[in-house]
SELOKOL-627126 format. One line per 8 residues: number of its first residue (from 1); their letters; for each residue y, z, x of N, C-alpha, C. Coordinates in pm, whole numbers, padded with zeros to 5 digits, always signed. Layout:
N
NUM = A = Y/Z/X/Y/Z/X/Y/Z/X | ...
This chain:
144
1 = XXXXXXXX = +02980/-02169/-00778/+02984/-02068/-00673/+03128/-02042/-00627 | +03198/-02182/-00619/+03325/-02155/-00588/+03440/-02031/-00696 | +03424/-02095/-00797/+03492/-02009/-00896/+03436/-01866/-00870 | +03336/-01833/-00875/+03328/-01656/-00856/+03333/-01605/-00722 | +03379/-01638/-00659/+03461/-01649/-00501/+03612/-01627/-00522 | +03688/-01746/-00637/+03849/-01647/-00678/+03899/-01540/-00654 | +03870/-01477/-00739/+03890/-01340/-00786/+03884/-01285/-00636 | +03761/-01249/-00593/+03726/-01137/-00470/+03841/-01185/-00322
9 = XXXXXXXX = +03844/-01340/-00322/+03909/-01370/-00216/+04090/-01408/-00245 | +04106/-01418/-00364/+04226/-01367/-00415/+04289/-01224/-00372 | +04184/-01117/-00465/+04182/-00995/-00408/+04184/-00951/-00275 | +04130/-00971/-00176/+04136/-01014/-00030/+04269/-01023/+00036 | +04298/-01133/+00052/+04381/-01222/+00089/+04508/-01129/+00031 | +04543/-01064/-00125/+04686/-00989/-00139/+04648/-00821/-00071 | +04561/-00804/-00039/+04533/-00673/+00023/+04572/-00686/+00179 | +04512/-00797/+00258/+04519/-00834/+00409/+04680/-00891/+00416
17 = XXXXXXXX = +04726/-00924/+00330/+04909/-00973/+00369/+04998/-00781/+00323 | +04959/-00813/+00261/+04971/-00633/+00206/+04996/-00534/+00338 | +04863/-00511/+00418/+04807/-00429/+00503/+04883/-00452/+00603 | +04907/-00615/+00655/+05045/-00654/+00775/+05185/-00597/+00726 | +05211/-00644/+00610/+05336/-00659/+00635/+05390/-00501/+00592 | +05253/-00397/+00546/+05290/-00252/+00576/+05312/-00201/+00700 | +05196/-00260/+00796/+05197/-00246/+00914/+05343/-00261/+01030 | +05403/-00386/+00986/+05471/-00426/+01025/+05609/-00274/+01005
25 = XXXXXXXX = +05642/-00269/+00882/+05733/-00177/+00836/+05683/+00009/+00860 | +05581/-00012/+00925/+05533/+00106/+00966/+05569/+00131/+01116 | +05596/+00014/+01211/+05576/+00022/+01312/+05761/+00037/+01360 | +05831/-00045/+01249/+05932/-00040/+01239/+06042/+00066/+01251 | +05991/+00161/+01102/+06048/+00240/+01062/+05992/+00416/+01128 | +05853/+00392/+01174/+05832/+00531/+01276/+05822/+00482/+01438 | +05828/+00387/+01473/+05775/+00393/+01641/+05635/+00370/+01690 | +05541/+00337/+01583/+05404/+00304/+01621/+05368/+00181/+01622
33 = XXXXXXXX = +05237/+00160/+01653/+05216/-00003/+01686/+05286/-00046/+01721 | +05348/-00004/+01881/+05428/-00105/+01958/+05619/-00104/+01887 | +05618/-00004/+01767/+05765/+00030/+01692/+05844/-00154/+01693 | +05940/-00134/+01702/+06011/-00199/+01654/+06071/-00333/+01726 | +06016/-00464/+01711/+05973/-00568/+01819/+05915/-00529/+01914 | +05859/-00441/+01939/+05751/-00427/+02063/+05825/-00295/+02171 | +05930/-00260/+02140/+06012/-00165/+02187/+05984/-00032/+02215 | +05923/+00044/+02144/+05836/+00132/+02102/+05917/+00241/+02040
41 = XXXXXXXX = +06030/+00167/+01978/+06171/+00271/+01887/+06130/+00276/+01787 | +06181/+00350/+01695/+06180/+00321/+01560/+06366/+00277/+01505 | +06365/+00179/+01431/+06509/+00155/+01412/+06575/+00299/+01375 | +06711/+00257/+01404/+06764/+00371/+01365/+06817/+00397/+01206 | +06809/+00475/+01192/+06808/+00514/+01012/+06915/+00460/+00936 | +06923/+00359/+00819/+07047/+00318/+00786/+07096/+00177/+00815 | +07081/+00189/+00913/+07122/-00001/+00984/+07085/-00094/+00925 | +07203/-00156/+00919/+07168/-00308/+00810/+07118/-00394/+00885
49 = XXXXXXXX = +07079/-00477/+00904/+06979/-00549/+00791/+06834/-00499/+00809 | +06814/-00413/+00950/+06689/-00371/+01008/+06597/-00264/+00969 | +06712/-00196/+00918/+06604/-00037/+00881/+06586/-00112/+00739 | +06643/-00161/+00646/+06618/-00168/+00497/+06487/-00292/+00469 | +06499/-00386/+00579/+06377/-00463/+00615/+06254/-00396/+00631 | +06287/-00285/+00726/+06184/-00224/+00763/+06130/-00118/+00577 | +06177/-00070/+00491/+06200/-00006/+00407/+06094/-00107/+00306 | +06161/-00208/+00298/+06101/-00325/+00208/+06001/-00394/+00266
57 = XXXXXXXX = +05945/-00328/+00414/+05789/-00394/+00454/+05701/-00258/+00420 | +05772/-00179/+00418/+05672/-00052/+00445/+05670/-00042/+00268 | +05720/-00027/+00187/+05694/-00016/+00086/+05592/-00102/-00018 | +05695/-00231/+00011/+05653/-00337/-00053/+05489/-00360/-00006 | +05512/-00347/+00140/+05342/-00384/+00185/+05229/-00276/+00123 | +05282/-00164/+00115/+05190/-00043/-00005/+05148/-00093/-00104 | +05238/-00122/-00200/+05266/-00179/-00321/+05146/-00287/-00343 | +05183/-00406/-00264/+05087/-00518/-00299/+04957/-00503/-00207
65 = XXXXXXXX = +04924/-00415/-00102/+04829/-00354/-00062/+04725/-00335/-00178 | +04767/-00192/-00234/+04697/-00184/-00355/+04719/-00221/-00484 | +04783/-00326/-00504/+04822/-00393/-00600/+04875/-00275/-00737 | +04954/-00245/-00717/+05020/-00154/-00794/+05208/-00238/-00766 | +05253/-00286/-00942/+05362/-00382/-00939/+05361/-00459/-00852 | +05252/-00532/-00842/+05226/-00642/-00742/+05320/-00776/-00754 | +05351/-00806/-00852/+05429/-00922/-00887/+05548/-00935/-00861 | +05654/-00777/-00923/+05744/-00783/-00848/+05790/-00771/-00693
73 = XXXXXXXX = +05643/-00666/-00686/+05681/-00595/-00469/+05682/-00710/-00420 | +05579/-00829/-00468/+05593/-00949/-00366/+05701/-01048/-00382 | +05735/-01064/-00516/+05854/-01126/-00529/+05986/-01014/-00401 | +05980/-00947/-00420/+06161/-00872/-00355/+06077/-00945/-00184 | +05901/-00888/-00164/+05883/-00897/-00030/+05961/-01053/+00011 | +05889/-01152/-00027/+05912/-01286/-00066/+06082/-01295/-00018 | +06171/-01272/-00113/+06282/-01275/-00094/+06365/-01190/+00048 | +06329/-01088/+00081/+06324/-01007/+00229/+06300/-01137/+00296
81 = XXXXXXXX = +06163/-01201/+00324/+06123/-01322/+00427/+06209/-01389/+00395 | +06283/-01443/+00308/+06387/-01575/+00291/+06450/-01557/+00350 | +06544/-01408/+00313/+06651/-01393/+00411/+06649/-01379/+00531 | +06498/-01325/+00611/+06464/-01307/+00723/+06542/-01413/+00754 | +06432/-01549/+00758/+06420/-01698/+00761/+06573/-01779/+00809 | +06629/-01710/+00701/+06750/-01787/+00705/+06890/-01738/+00765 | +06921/-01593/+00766/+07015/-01564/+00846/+06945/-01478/+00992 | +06861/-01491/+01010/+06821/-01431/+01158/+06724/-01607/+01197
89 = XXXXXXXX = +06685/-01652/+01172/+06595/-01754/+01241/+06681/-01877/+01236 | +06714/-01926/+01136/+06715/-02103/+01095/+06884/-02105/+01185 | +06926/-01995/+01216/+07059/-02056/+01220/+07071/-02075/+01405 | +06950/-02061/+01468/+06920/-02118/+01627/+06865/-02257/+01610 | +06734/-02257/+01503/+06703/-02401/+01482/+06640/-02405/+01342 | +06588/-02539/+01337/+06570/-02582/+01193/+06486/-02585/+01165 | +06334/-02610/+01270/+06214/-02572/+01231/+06138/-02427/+01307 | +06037/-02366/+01179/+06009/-02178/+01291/+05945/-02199/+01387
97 = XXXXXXXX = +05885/-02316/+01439/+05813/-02311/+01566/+05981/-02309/+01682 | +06050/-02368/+01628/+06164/-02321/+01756/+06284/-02183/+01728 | +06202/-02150/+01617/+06356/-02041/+01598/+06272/-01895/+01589 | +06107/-01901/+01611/+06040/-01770/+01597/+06028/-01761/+01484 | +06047/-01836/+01373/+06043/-01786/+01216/+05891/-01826/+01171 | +05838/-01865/+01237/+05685/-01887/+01189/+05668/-01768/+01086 | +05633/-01595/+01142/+05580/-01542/+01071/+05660/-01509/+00950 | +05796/-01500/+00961/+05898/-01487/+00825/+05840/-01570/+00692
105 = XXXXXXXX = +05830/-01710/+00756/+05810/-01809/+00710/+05656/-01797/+00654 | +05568/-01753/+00698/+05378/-01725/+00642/+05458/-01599/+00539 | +05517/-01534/+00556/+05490/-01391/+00476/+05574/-01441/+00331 | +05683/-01480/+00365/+05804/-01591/+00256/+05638/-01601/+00152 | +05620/-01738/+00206/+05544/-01850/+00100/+05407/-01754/+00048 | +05343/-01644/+00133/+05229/-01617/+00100/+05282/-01464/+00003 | +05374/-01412/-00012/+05411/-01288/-00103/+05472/-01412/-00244 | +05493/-01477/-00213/+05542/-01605/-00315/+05458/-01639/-00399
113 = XXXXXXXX = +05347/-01664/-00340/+05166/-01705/-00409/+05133/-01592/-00453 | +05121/-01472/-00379/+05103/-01360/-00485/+05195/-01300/-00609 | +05305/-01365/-00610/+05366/-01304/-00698/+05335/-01419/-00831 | +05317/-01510/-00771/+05289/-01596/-00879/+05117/-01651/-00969 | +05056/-01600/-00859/+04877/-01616/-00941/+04843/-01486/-00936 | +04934/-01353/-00911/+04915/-01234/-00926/+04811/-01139/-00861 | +04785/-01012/-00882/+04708/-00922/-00798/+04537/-00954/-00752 | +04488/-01031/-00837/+04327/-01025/-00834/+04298/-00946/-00939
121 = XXXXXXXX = +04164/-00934/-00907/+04047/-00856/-01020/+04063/-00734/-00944 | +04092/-00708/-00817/+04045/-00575/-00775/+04226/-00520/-00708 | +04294/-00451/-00819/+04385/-00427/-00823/+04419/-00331/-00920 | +04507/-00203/-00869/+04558/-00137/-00957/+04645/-00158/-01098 | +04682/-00271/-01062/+04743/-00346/-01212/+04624/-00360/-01298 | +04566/-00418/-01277/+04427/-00489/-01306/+04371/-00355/-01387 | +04322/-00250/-01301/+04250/-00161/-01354/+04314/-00100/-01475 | +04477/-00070/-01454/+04507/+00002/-01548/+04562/-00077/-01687
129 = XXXXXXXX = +04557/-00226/-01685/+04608/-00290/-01804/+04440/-00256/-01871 | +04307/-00329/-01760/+04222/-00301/-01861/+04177/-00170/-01933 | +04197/-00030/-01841/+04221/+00061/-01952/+04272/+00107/-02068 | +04409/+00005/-02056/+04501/+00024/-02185/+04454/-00084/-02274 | +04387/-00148/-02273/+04318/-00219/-02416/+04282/-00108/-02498 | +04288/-00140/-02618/+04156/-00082/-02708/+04054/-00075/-02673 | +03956/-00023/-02731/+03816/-00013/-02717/+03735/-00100/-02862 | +03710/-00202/-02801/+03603/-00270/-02906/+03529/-00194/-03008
137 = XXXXXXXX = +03533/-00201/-03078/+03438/-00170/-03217/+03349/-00236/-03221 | +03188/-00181/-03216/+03070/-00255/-03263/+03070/-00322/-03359 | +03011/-00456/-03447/+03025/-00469/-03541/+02931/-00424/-03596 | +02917/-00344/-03707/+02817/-00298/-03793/+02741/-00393/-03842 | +02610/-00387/-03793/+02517/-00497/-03877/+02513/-00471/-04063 | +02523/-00586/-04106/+02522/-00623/-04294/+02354/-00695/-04276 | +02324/-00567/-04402/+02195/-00623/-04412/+02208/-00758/-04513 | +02095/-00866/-04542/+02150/-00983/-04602/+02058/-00989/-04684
């Protein structure tokens, strides 16, 4: 039972980190959901390190949303959280419960896992590699 549970909650699970961390770069980069830390701005266009964060949540979170180049969007996402992690959080303190890096730190390790056991069964990667197979050939029954 467990094994055919994988797949769907695999699938799941890269859609729901997906859906945040679009969210996140949505709220960022236009002013909604509360914009940008809770501000209700949208960053301003260009600004390092904030608008291109915001660029690489809103995209990337599309991307592995619907699993379309899922492997790499989460790898760059993945790498975005490192740097989050490490030059905006770790350098107040050393663990994220005191430096706010908790969620850097969930999105880091969990775009990490997706990039590495990949999209699921229910993924645009998914769909379109299995279209590009061949198509099986019946085998012709030999009478004996």
């Amino acid at each position: 039972m467990v094994n055919r549970l994988t797949e769907p909650v695999l699938s799941l699970f890269r859609a729901v980190v997906g859906l945040l961390f679009l969210l996140h770069g949505t709220a960022s980069l236009f002013g909604v959901f509360g914009g940008n830390r809770g501000s209700g701005q949208a960053i301003e266009f260009g600004i390092w390190p904030g608008w291109w964060a915001a660029v690489i949540q809103f995209v990337g979170g599309l991307l592995v949303l619907v699993g379309l180049g899922t492997r790499i969007a989460a790898v760059i996402c993945s790498g975005s959280m490192a740097y989050a992690y490490f030059v905006v959080h770790q350098p107040s303190s050393l663990l994220p419960m005191n430096n706010g890096g908790e969620l850097a730190t969930l999105f880091c390790w969990s775009f990490l896992l997706i990039a590495v056991v990949g999209p699921g069964r229910w993924a645009l990667d998914t769909a379109w590699q299995l279209r590009s197979r061949p198509a099986q050939k019946p085998e012709l029954a030999t009478a004996s």
